[in-house]
C-alpha positions in Angstrom: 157.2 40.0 129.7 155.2 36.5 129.6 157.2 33.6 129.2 155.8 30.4 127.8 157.2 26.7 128.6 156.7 23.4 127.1 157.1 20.2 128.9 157.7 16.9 127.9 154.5 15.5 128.3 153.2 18.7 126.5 151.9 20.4 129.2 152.1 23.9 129.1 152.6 26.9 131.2 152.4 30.8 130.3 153.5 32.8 133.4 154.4 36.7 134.3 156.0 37.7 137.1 154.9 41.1 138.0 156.6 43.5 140.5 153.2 45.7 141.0 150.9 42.8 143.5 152.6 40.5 146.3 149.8 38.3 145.2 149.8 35.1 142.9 147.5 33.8 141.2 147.5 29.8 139.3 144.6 28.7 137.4 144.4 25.9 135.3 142.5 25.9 132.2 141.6 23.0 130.1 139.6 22.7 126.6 136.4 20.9 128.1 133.3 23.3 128.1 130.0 22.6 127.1 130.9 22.6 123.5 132.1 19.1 124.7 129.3 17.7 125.4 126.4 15.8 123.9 122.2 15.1 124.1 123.3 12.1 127.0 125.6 14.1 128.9 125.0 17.9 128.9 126.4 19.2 132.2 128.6 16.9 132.8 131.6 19.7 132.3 129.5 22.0 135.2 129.1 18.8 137.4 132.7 17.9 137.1 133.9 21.5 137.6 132.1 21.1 141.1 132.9 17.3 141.4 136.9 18.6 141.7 136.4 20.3 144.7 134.8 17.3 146.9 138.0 15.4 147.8 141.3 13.6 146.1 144.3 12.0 147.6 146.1 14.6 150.0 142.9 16.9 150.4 140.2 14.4 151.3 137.4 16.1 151.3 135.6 19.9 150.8 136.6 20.2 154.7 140.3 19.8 153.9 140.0 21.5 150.5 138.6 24.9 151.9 141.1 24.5 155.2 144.3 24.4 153.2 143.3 27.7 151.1 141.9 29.5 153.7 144.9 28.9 156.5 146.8 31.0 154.0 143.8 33.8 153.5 143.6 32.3 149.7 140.8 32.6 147.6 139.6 29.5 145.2 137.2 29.3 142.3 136.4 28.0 139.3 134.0 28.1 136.0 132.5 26.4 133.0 131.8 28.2 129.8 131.4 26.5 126.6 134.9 26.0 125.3 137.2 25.7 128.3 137.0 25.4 131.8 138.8 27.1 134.6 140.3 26.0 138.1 142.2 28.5 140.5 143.7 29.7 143.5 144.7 33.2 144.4 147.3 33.9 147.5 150.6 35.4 148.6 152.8 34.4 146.7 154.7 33.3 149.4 151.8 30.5 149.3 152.0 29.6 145.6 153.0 26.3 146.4 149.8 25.7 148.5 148.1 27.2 145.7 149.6 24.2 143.3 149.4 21.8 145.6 145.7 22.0 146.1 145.1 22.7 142.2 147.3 19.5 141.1 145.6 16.5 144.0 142.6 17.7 142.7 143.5 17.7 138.9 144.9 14.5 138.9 143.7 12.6 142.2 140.1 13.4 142.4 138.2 10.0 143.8 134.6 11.1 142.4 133.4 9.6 145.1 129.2 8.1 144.5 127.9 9.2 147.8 129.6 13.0 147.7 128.2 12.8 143.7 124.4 11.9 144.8 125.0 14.9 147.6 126.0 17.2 144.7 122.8 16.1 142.7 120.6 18.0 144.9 123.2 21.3 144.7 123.6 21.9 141.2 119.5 21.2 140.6 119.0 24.0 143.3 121.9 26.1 140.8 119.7 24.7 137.8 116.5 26.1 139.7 118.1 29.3 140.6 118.5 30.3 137.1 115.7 29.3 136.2 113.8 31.5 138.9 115.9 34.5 137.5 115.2 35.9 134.4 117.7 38.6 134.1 120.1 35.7 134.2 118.1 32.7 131.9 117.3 35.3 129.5 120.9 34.8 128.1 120.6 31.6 127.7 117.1 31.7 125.9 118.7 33.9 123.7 121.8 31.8 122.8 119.2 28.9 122.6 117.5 30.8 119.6 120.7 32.0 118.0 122.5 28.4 118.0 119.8 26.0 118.0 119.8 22.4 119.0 123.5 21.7 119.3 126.3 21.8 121.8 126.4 26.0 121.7 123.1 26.7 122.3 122.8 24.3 125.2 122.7 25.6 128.7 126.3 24.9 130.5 124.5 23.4 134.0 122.8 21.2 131.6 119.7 19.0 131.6 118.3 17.5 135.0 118.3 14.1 134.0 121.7 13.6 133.2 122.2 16.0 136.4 120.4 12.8 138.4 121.4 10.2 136.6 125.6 10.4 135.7 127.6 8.0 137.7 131.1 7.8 138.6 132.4 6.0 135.7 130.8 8.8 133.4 133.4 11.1 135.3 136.4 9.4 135.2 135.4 8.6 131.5 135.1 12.4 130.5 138.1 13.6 132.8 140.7 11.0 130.8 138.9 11.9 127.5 139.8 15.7 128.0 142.1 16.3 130.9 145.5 15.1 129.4 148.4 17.4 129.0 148.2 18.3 125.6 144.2 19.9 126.4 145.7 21.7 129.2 147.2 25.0 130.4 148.2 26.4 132.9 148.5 30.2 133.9 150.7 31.9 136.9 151.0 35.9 137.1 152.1 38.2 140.3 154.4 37.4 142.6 155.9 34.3 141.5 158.9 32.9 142.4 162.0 31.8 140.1 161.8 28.2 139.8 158.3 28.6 138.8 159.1 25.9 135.9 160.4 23.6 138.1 157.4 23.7 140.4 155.1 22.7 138.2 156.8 20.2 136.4 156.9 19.0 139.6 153.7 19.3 140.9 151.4 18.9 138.2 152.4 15.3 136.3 149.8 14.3 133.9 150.2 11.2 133.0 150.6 11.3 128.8 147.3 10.4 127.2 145.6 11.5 124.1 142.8 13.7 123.6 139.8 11.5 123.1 136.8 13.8 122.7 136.6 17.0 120.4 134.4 19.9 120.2 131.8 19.5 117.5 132.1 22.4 114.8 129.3 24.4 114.6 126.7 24.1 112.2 123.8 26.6 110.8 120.9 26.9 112.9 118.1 25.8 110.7 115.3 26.9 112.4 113.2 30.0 111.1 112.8 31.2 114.2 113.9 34.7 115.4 111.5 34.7 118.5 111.3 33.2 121.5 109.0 33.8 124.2 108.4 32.5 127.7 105.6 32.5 129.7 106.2 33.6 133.3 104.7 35.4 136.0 107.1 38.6 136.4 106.9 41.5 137.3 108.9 43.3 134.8 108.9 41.9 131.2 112.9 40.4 130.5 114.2 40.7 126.8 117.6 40.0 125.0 117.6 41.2 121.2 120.5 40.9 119.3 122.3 39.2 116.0 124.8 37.4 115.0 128.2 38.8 115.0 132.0 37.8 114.6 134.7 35.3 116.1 137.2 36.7 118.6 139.9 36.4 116.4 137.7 38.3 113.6 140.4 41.4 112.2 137.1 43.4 113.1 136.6 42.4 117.2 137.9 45.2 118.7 135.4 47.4 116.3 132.9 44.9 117.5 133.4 45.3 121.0 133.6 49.4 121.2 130.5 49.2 119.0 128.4 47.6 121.9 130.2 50.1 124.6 128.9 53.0 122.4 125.6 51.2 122.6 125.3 49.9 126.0 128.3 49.1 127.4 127.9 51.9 129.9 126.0 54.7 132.4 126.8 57.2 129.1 125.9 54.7 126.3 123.1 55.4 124.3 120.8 52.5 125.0 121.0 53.7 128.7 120.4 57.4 127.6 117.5 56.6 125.7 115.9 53.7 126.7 116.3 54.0 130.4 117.0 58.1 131.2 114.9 59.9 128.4 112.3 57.3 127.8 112.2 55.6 131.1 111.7 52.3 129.6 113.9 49.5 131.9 115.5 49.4 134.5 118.6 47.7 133.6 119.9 47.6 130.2 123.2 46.2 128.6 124.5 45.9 125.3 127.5 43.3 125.0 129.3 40.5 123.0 129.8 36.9 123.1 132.8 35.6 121.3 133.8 32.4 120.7 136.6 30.6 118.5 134.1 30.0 115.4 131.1 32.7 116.0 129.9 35.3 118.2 126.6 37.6 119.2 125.8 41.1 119.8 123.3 41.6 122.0 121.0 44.0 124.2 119.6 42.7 127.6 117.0 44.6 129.4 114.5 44.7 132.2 111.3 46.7 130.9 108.0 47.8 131.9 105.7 44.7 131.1 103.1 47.9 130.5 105.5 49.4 127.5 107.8 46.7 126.1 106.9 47.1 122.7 108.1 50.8 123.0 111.1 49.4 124.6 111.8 46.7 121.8 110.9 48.8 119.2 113.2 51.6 120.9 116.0 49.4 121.0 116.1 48.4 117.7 116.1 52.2 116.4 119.3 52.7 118.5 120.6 49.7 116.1 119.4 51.3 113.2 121.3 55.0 114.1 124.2 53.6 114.5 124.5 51.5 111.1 123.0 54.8 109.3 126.0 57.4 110.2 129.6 57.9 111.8 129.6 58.1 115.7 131.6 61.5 116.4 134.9 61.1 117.4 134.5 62.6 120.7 131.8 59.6 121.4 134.3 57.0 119.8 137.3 58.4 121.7 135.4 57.9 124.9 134.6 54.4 124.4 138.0 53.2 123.2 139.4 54.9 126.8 136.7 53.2 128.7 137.6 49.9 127.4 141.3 50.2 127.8 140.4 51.3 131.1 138.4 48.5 132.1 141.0 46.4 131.1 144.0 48.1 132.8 141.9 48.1 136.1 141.0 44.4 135.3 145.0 43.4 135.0 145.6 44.9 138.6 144.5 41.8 139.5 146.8 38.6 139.5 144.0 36.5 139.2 142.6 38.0 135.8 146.0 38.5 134.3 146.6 34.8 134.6 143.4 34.4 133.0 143.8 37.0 129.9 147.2 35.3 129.5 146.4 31.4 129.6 143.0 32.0 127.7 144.3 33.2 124.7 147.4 30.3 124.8 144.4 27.6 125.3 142.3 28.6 122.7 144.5 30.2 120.0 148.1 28.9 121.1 149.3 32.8 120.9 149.1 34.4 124.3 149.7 38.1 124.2 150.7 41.2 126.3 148.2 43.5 127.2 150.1 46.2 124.9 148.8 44.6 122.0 145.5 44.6 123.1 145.3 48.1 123.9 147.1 49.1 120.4 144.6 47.4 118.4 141.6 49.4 120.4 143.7 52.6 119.4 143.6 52.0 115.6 139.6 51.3 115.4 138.4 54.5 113.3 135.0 56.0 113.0 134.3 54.3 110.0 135.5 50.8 111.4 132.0 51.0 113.4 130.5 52.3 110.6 131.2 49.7 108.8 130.6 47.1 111.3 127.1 48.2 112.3 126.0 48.4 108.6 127.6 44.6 108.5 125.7 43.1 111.4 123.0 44.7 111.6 120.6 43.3 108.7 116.9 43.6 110.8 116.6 40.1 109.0 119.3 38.7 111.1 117.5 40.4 114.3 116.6 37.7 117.5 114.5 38.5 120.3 114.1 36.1 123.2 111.8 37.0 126.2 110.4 36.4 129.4 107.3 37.4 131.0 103.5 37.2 131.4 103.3 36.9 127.4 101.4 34.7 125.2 101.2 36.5 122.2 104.4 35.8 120.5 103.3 37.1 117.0 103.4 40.3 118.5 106.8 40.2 119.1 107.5 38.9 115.6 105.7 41.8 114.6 108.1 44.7 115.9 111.5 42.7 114.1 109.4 43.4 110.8 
């Protein structure tokens, strides 16, 4: 069982020692996505994610950084969504304190040095450009663009490429005491973890006590009457993301949610990729998934089409959404779907490094970590006419969004099929 610990400074740590792995896993997670973030500094959470890795007091530089984790065959990561960011190191746990050692000098020490900032420039515009140059992945983000509009959640995490060339130093340390301060942060250990964890990070990992400075900004209703969104782009194969909005993770009705999209596209026996892609040979790709945050969330179907057929595609897509708000999914098909998710999970949890982070992430955001039992009970109880109910609740073809990218200028067209 998970124990959670409080420390003086209000720093706090949820941990699980688990006799199946002889690994360990510590990540640090801390309330500073993009949400975050404003017009004059959007990106500055990606930057600094990368920023942490580039040298502090004990570990000088990337040099020493990558050494010290990889003379112990450790693995080292991190990533910036939009409501919390994620630092962490994976080893034998006989190495857990190499793992916390690295994880707190660059936490708390990190120099931000200019020169190793104007060297990072140039990496994270190349990240910038690589998205950019890759529908399948910026098609997301068009999409979330659409959904949210002009504010913090519909912004792209790596950000804008002029605050990419022009923050400075003092913009980092600025942002880091605004947000990194106990009380904002939390840190996750699972696997093979010794005794005196407590003690070790208590140790290790003293924040000075500060208060939280900046705040997420609540989301608002995107305005805009638009439901489409089309980009022009020489490809090869037309990219499109159509979806609605849907329900916040702590919604009594997420787990319905999410077997809802597995029964639509979550898998090789879903029906988006029976239909779309197997019967009707449509796309090559195609995925229907959530998004869930603390205050919203999105349904939504990704595919990579024939630029020669896409209005079949779309129009195929959107019938799929349309079945499943107009009658019960049998059992058998609802059955399947509920084991496949429990089974991603499970598989998922063999892993030290994800159990640390389904354990810290629901501690950060909702202050109520939970065992993976209580998880896979509330995917048990979601009934037939739970996804009934929540199909015929989400999916108004009012409420319907389409973002795409292609070689497409007619975006009336596309307007035309959501009709």
């Amino acid at each position: 069982m998970f124990k959670i610990k409080t420390f003086g400074n209000g720093l706090r740590l949820v941990s699980n020692k688990l006799d199946s792995t002889q690994a360990a896993t510590v990540i640090v997670l801390v309330r500073a996505g993009s949400r975050y973030e404003n017009k004059a500094n959007n990106g500055i959470s990606h930057f600094l994610e990368h920023m942490f890795f580039k040298g502090a007091k004990k570990y000088t530089n990337t040099k020493e950084v990558s050494e010290a984790i990889d003379s112990v065959g450790g693995e080292f990561n991190a990533f910036t969504g939009k409501e919390y960011v994620a630092y962490y190191v994976k080893a034998a746990g006989s190495h857990i304190d190499v793992a916390m050692d690295v994880l707190s000098d660059m936490m708390l020490h990190s120099k931000f040095d200019p020169a190793e900032i104007d060297k990072e420039r140039g990496v994270i515009i190349e990240e910038y450009n690589m998205y950019q140059d890759t529908p399948m992945y910026q098609i997301g983000w068009d999409f979330e663009k659409l959904m949210y509009g002009d504010q913090p959640m519909g912004w792209d995490q790596v950000g804008l490429k002029d605050v990419i060339m022009g923050v400075k130093h003092e913009d980092f340390v600025n942002y880091k005491n605004a947000l990194y301060v106990p009380k904002n942060v939390l840190i996750a250990a699972a696997g093979n973890v010794p005794d005196d964890l407590e003690n070790k990070i208590e140790s290790y990992f003293e924040f000075p006590v500060a208060d939280q400075t900046l705040f997420a900004d609540k989301l608002v209703e995107n305005k805009e009457n638009r439901n489409v969104n089309v980009k022009n782009k020489k490809t090869e194969q037309g990219h499109i993301c159509i979806g609605v909005p849907a329900y916040e993770e702590e919604h009594k009705d997420h787990y319905a949610l999410r077997i809802l999209s597995i029964i639509l596209g979550g898998n090789m026996s879903s029906r988006m990729f029976l239909s779309v892609r197997e019967a009707k040979g449509l796309a090559y790709y195609i995925h229907t998934g959530t998004d869930d945050y603390t205050d919203s969330g999105v349904l939504s179907t990704n595919a990579g089409v024939d630029l020669n057929r896409v209005d079949m595609a779309v129009s195929a897509i959107i019938d799929e959404y349309k079945k499943v708000a107009d009658e019960k999914v049998p059992e058998q098909e609802l059955k399947k779907s509920k084991e496949f998710l429990k089974g991603k999970i499970i598989l998922k949890l063999e892993d030290s490094e994800e159990y640390a982070h389904f354990l810290g992430k629901y501690e950060l955001l909702y202050g109520r970590a939970r065992a993976p039992e209580e998880v896979l009970k509330k995917i048990d109880e979601v009934t037939t006419d739970d996804i009934l109910r929540v199909a015929k609740d989400i999916f108004d073809m009012k409420r319907l969004k389409l973002a795409a990218i292609g070689p497409f200028e007619d975006e009336e067209r596309f307007k035309k099929l959501l009709i």
